[in-house]
Rosetta silent file (secondary structure, phi, psi, omega in degrees, C-alpha in Angstrom):
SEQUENCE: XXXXXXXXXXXXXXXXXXXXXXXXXXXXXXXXXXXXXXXXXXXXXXXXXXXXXXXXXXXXXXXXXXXXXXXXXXXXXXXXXXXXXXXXXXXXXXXXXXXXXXXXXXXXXXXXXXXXXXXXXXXXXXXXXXXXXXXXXXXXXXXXXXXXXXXXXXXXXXXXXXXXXXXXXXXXXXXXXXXXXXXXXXXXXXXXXXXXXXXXXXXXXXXXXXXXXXXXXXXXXXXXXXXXXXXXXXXXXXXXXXXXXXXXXXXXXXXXXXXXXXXXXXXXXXXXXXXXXXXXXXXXXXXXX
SCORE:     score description
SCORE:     0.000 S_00000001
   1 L     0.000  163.382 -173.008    1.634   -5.320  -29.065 S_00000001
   2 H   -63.266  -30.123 -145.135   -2.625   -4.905  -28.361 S_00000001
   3 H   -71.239  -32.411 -165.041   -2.373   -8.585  -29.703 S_00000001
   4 H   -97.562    7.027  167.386   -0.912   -9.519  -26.707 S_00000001
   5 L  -150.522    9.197  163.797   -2.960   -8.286  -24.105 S_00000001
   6 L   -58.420    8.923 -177.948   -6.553   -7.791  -25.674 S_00000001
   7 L  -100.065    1.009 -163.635   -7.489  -10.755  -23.335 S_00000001
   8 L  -120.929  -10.118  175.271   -7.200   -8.486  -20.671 S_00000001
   9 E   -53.891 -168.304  170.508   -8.684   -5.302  -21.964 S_00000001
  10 L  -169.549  155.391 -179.137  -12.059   -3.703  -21.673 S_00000001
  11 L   -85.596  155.821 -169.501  -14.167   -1.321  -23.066 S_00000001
  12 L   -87.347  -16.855  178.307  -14.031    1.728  -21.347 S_00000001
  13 L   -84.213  -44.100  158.551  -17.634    2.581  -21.556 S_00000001
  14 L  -120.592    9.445  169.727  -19.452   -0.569  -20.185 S_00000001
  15 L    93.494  -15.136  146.394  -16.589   -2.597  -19.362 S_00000001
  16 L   -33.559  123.923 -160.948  -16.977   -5.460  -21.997 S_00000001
  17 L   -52.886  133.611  167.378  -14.420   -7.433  -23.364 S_00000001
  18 E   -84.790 -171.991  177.679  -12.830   -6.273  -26.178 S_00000001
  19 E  -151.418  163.116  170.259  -11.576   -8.358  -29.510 S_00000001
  20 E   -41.156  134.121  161.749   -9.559   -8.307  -32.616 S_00000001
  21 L  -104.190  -29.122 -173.505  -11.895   -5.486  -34.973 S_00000001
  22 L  -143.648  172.497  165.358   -9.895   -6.588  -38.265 S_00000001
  23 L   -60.584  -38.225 -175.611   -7.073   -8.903  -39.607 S_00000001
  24 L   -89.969    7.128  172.182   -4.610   -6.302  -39.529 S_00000001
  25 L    71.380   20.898  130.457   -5.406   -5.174  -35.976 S_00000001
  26 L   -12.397  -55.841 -175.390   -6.618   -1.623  -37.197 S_00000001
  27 L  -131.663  162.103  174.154   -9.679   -1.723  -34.888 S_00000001
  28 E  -164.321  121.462 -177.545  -10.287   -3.060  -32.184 S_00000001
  29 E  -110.443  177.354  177.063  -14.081   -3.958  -30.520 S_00000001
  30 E  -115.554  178.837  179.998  -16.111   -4.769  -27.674 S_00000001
  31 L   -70.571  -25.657  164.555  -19.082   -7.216  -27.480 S_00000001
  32 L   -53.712   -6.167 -158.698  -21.108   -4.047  -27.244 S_00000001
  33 L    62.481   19.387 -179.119  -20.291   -2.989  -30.443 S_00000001
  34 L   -88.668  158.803  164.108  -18.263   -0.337  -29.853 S_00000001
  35 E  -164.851  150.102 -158.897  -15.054    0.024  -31.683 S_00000001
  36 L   -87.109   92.720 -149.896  -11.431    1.495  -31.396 S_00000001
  37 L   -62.680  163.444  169.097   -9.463    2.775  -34.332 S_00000001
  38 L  -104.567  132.715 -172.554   -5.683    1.559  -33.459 S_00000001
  39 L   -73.643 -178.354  179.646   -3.204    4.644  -34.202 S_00000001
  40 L   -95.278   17.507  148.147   -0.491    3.742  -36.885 S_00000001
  41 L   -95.990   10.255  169.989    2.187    3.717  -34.198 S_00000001
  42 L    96.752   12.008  168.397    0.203    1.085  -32.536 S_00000001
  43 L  -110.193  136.611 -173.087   -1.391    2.469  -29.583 S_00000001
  44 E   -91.869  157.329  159.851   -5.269    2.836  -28.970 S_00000001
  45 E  -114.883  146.300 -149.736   -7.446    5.325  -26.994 S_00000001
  46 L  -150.771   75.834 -166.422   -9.864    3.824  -24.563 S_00000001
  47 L  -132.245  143.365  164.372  -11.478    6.722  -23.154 S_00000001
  48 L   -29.855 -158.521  175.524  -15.678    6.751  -22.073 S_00000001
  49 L   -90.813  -16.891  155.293  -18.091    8.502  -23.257 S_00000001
  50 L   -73.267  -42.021 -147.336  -16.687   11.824  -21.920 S_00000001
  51 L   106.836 -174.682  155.871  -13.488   11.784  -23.305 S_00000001
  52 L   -82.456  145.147 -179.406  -10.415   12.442  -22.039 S_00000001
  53 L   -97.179  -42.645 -163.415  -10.475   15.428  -18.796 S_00000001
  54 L  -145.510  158.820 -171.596   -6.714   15.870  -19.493 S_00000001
  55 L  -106.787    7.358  159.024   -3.958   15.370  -21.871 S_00000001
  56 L    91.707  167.790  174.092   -1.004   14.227  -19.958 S_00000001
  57 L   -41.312  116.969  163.857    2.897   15.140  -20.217 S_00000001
  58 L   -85.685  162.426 -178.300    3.091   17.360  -23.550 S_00000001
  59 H   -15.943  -46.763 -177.418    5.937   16.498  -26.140 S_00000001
  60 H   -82.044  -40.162 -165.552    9.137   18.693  -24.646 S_00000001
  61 H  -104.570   20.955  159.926    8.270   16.759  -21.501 S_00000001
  62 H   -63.071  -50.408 -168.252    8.326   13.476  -22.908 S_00000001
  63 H   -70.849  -30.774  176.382   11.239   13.983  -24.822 S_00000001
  64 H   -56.040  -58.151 -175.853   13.206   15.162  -21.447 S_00000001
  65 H   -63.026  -36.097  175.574   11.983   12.266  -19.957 S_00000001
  66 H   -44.096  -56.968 -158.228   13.251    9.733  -22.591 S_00000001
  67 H   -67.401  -30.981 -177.799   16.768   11.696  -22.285 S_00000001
  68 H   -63.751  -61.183 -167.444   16.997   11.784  -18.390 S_00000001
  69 H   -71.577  -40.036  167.310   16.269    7.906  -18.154 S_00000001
  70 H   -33.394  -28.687 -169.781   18.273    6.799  -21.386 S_00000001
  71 L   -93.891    2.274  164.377   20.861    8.079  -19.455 S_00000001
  72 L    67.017   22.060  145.625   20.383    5.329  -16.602 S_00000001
  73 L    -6.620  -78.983  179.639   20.301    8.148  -13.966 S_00000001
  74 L  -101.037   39.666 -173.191   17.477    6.273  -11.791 S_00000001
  75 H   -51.581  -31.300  161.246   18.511    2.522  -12.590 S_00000001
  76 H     7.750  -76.167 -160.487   18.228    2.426   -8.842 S_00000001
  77 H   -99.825  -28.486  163.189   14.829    2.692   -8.835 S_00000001
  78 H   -62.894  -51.459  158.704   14.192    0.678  -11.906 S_00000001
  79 H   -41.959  -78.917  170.628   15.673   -2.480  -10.129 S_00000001
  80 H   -16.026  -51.250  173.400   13.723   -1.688   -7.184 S_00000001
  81 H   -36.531  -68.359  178.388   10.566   -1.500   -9.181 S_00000001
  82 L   -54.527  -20.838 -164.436   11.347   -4.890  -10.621 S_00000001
  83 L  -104.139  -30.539 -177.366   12.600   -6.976   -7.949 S_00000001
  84 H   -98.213   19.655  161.206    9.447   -6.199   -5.709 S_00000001
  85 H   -94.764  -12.272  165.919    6.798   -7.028   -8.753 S_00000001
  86 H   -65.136  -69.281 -155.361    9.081  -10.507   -8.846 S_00000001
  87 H   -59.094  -42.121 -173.127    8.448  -10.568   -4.546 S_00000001
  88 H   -51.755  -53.450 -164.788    4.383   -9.474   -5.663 S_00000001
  89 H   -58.812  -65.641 -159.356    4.231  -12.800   -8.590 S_00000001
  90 H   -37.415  -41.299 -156.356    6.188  -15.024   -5.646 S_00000001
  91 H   -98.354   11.188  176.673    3.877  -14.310   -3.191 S_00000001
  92 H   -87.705  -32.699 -162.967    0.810  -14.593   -5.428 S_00000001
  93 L   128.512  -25.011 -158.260    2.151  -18.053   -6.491 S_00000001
  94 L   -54.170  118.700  162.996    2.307  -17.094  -10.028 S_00000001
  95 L   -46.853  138.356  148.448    4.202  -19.994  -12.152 S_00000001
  96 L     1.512  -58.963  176.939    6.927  -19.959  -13.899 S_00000001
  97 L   -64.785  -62.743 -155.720    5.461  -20.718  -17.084 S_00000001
  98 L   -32.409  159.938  163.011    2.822  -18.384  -16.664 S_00000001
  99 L  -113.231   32.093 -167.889    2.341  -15.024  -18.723 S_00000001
 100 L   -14.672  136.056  177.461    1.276  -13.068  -15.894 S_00000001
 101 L   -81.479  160.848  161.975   -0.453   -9.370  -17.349 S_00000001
 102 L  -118.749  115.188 -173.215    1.488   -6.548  -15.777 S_00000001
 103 E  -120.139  138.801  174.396   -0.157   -2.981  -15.837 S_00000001
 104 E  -105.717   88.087  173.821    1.818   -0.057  -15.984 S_00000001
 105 E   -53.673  128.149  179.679   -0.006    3.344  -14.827 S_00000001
 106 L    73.118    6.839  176.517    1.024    6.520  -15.672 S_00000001
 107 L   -12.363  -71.091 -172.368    3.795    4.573  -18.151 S_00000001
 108 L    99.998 -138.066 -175.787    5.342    7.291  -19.892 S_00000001
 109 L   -71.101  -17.245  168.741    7.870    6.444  -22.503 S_00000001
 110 L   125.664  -36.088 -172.428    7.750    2.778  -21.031 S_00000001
 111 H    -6.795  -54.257 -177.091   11.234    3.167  -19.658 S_00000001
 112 H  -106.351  -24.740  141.704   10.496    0.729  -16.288 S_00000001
 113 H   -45.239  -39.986 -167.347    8.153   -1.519  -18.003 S_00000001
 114 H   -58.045  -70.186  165.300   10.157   -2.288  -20.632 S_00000001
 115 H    -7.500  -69.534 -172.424   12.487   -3.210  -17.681 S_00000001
 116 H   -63.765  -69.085 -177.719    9.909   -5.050  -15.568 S_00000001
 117 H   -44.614  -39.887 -179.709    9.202   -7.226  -18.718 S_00000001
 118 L   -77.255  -20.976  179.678   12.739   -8.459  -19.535 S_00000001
 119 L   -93.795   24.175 -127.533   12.852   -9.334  -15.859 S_00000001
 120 L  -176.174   98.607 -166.784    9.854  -11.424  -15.559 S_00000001
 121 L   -87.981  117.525 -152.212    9.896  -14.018  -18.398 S_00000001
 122 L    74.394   61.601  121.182    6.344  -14.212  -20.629 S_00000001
 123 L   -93.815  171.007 -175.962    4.952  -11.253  -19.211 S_00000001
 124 L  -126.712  139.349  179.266    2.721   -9.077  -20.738 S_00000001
 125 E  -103.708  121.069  165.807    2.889   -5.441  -20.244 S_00000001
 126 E   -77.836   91.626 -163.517   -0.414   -2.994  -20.343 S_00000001
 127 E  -120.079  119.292 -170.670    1.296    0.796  -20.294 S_00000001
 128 E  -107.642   93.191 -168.095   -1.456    2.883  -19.699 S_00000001
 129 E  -118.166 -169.641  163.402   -0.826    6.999  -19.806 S_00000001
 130 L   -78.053  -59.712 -163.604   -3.060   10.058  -20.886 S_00000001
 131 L   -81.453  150.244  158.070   -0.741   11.688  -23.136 S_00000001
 132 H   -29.402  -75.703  176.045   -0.231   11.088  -26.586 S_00000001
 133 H   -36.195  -62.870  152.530    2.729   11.518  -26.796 S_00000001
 134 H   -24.668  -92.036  166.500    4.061    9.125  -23.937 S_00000001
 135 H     5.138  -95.199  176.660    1.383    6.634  -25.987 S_00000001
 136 H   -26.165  -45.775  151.949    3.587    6.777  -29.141 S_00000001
 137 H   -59.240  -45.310  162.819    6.600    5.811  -27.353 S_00000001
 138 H   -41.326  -52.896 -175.101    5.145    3.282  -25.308 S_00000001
 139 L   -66.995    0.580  174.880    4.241    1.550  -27.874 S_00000001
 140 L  -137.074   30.843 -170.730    7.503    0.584  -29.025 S_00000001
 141 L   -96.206  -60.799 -154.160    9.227    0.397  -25.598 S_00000001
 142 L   178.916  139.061 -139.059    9.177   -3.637  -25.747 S_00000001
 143 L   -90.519   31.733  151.016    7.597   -5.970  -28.204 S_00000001
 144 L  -104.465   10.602  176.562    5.252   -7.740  -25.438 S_00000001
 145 E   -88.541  156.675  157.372    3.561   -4.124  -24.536 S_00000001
 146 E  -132.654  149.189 -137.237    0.544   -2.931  -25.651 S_00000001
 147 E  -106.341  108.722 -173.557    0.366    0.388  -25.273 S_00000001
 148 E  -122.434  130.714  164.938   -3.266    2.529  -24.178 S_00000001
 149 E  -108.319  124.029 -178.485   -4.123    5.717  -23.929 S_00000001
 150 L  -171.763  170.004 -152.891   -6.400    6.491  -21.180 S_00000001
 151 L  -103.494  127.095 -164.294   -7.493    8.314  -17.961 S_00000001
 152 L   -87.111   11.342 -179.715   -6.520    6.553  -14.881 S_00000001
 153 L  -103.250   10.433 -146.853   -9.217    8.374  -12.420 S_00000001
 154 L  -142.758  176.692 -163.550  -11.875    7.339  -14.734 S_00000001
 155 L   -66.549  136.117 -169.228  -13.261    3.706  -15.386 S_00000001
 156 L   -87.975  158.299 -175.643   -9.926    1.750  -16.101 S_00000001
 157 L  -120.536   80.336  173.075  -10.357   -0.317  -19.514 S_00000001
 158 E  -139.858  143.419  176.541   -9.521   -3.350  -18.117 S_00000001
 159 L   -74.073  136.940 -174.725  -11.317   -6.139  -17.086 S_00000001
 160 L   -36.210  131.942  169.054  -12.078   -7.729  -13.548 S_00000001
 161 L    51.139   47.931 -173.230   -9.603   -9.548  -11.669 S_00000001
 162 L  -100.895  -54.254 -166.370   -7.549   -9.281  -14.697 S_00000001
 163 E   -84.685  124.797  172.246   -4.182   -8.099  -13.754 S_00000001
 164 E   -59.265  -62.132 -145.112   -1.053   -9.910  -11.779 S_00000001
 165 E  -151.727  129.826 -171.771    0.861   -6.485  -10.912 S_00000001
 166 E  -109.609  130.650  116.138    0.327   -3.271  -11.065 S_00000001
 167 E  -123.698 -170.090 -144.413    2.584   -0.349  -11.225 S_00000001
 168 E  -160.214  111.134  177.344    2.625    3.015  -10.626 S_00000001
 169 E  -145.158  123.633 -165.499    5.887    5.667  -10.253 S_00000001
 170 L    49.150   47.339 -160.591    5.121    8.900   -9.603 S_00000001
 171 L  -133.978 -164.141 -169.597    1.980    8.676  -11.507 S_00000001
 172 L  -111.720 -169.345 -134.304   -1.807    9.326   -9.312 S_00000001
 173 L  -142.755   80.781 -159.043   -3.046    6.133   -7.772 S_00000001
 174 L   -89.772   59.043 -138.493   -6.879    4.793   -8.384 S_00000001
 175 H   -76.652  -52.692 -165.275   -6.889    2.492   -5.242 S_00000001
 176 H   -64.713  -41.024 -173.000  -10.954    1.444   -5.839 S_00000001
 177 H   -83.356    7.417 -168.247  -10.272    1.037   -9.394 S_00000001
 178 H  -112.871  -38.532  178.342   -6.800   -0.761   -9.094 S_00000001
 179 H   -68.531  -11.203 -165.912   -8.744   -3.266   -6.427 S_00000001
 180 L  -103.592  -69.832 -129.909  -11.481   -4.051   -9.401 S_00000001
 181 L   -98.179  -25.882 -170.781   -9.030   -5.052  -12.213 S_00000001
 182 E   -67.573  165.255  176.584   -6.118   -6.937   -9.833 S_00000001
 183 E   -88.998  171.682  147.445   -6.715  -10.865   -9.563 S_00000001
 184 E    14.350  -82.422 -136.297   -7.050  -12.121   -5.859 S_00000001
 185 E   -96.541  -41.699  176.443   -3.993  -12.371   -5.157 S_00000001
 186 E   -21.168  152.457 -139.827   -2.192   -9.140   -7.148 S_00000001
 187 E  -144.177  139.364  168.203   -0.411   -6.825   -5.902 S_00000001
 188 E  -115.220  119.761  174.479    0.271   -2.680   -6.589 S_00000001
 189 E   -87.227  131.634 -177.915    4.077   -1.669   -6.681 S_00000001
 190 E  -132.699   78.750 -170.732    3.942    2.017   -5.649 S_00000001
 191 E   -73.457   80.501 -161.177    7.335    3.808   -6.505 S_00000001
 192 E  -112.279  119.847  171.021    6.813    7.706   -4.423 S_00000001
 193 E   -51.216  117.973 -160.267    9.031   10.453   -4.071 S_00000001
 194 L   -95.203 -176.822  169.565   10.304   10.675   -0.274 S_00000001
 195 L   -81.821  100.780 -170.642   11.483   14.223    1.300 S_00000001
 196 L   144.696   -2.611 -171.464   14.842   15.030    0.121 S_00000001
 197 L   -59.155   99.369 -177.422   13.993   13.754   -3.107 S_00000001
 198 L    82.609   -3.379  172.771   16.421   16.205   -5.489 S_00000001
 199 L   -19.003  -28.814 -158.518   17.036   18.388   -2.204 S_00000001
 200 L  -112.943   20.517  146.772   20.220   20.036   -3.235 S_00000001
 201 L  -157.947   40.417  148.803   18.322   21.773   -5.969 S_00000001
 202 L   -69.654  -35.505  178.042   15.402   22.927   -4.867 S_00000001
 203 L   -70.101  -40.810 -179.790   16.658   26.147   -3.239 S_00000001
 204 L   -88.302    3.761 -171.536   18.704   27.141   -6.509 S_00000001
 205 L  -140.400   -1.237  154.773   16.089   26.127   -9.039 S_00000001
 206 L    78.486   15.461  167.364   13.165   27.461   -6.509 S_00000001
 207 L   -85.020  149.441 -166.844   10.833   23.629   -6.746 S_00000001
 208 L   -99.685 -174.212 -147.642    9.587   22.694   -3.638 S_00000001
 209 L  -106.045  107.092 -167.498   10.441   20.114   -1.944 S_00000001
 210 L   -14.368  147.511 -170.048    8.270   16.703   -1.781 S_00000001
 211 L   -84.344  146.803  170.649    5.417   16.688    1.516 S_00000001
 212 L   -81.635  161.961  172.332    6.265   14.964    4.283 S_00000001
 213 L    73.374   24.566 -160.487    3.457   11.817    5.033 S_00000001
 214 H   -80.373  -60.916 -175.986    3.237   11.050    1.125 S_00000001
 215 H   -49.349  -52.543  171.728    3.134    7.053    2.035 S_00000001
 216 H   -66.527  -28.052  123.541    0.816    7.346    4.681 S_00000001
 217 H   -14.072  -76.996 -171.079   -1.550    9.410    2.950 S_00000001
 218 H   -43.878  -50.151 -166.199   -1.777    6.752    0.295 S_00000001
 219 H   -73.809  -35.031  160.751   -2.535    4.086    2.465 S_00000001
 220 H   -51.904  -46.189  169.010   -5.169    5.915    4.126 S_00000001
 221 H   -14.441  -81.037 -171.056   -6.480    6.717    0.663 S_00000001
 222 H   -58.780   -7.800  174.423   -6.677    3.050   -0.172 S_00000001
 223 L   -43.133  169.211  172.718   -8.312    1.819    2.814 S_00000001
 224 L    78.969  -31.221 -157.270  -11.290   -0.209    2.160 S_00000001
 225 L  -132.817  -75.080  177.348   -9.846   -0.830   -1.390 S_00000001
 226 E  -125.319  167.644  172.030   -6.015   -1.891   -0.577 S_00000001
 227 L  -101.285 -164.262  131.062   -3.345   -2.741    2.244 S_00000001
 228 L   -82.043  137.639  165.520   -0.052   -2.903    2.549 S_00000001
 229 L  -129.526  132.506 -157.008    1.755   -5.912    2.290 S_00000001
 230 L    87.829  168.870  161.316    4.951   -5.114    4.301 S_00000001
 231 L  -109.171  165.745  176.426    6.803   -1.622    5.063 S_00000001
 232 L   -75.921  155.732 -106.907    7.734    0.291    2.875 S_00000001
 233 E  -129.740  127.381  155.572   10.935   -0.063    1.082 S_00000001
 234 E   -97.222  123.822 -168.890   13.644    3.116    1.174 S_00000001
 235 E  -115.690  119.109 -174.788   15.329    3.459   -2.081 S_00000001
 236 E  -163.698  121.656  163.238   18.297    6.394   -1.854 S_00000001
 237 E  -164.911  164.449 -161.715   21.321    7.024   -3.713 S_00000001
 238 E   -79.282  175.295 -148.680   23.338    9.872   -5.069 S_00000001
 239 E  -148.746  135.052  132.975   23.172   10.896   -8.465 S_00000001
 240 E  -111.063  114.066 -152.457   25.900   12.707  -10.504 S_00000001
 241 E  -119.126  144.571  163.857   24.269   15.030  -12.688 S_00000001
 242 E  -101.227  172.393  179.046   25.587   17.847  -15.182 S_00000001
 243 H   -33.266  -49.659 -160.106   23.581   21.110  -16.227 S_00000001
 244 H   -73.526  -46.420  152.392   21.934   18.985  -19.029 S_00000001
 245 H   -17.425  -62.391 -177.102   21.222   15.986  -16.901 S_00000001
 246 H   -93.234    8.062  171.243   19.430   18.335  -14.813 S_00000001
 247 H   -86.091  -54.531 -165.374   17.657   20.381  -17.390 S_00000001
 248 H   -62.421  -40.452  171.439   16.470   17.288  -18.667 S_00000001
 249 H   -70.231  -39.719  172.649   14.959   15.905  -15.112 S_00000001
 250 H   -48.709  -76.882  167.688   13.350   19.247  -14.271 S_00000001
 251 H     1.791  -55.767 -149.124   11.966   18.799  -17.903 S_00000001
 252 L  -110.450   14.144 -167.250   10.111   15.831  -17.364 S_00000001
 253 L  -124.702  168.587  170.412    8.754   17.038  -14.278 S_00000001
 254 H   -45.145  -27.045 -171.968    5.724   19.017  -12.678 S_00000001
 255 H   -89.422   -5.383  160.009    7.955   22.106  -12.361 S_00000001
 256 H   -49.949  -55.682 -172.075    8.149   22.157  -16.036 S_00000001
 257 L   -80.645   -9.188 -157.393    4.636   23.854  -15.889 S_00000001
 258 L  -154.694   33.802 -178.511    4.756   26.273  -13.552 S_00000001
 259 L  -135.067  120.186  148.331    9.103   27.580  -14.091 S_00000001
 260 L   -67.602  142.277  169.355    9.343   29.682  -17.418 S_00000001
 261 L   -28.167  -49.122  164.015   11.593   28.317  -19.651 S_00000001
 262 L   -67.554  -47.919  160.841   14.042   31.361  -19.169 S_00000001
 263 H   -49.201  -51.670  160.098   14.055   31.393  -16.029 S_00000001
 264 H   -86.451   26.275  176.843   14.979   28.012  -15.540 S_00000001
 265 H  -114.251  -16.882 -168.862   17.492   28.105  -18.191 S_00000001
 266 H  -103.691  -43.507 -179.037   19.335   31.187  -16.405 S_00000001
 267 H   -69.189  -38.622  151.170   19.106   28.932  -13.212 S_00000001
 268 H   -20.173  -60.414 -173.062   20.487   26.014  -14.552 S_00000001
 269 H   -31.568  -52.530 -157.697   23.112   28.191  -15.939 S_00000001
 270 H   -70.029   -9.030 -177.484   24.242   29.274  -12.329 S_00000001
 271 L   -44.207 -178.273  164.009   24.733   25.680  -11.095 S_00000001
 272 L   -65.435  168.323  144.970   28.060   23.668  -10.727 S_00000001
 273 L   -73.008   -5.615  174.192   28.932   22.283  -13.884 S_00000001
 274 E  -161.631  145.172  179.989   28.010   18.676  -12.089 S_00000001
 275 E  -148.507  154.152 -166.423   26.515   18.174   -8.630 S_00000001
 276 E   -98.726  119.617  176.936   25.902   15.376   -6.624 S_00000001
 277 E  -107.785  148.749 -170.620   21.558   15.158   -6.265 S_00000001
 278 E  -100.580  135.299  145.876   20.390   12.864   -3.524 S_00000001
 279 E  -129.519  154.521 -163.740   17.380   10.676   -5.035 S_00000001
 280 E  -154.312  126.633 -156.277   14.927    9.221   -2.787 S_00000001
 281 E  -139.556  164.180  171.780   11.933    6.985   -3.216 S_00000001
 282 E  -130.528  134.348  176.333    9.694    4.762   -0.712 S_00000001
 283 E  -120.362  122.393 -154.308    8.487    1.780   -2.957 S_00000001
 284 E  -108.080  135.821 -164.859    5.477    0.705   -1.547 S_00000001
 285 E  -120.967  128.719  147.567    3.862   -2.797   -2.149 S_00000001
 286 E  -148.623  173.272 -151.737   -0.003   -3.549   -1.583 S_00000001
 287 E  -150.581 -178.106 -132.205   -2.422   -5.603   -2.488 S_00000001
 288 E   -66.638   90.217 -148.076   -5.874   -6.394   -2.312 S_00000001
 289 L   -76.229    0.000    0.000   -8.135   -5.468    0.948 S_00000001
């Protein structure tokens, strides 16, 4: 719920704390006087004075994505996620006790926060996407989240040296602005598709194949802003997927936009009825330059 992480918010326009706007949690304001209707499925938008520039994953590929992960496909990568924002808390120090904030970028339906949260006991989750849609889900992915819609290349609406852990899978990557809102010691979990990622159906479904030099990129990015702490972590393990399985991950994906539907419903067709897909991630940890 917002209730549970308004200490860490901010207004998105001048960066001012926000607060409770009513008893029922309806609104929500800054000291500035700005203020933030709350949707009735419980998630707010916390976008500038511009707006939003874009609107994120539309509906069909939300709904893909719920069914591709429901189906515990990349639990893999969900442990992984989890076990290095546990190594990120250790090595900040964070107690026990504590209720360390967690921010999820690019969240989606919530699917590896929700995750992150049950492993990490009193945390608070922040799942921050553009789309709406996502938003709606989010907000009911697990009852410590609170769920925001907003644009992560834009002013983030959270306040300095707010956040224990950050992460971010397969979502874009604000290095200057992720270096503002972490505390000290905080850490960015960086989950990235390696080359080979889905390999054995790119050629038959015509998506190309992930760039070599994805990790290293990043890090250049972030100079100045973040490090590394560590190398980065290879995550790889086969998959057994049927046609729908794999309708559903294309679904949820970039190649959603730019495969007609028919087409990639006739290509599907020609598949196996189940095939073994290699998935492959580098999860990348870094923290504060």
């Amino acid at each position: 719920m917002l209730a549970d992480v308004i200490d860490v918010l901010a207004d998105p326009i001048d960066g001012t704390p926000l607060m409770q706007g009513d008893p029922e949690w309806a609104t929500i304001k800054s000291g500035s006087g700005h203020s933030y209707d709350v949707a009735r499925q419980g998630y707010v938008t916390l976008a500038g004075g511009a707006g939003l520039r874009y609107t994120g994953d539309d509906a069909n590929m939300i709904s893909a994505r719920e069914t591709f992960l429901s189906g515990g496909h990349y639990a893999p990568f969900v442990e992984a996620v989890t076990a290095n924002v546990l190594n990120a808390l250790d090595d900040a120090e964070v107690a026990d006790d504590a209720h360390p904030a967690i921010c999820e970028v690019g969240a989606g339906t919530g699917y590896y926060l929700a995750h992150t949260l049950d492993g990490v006991a009193g945390a608070r989750g922040v799942g921050i996407d553009v789309s709406v849609p996502a938003a709606k889900r989010l907000a009911n992915c697990h009852p410590r989240v609170g769920a925001v819609v907003a644009d992560a290349w834009a002013r983030m609406p959270l306040r300095d040296g707010s956040i224990d852990a950050i992460t971010v899978v397969f979502a874009p990557r604000n290095a200057e602005e992720f270096a503002r809102v972490l505390k000290p010691k905080g850490q960015v979990v960086v989950l990235t598709a390696a080359p080979g990622h889905l390999g054995e159906l790119r050629s038959p479904l015509g998506i190309i194949d992930v760039e070599k030099g994805k990790v290293e990129r990043m890090i250049t990015q972030a100079q100045g802003h973040l490090e590394p702490v560590g190398d980065p972590e290879l995550v790889e393990f086969p998959m057994l997927l049927d046609q729908a399985a794999i309708a559903a991950q294309i679904g949820m994906s970039p190649s959603a936009r730019h495969i007609h539907p028919d087409v990639l419903a006739e290509r599907i067709a020609a598949l196996p009825p189940q095939m073994e897909i290699t998935a492959r991630t580098h999860v990348t940890r870094l923290g504060r330059a």
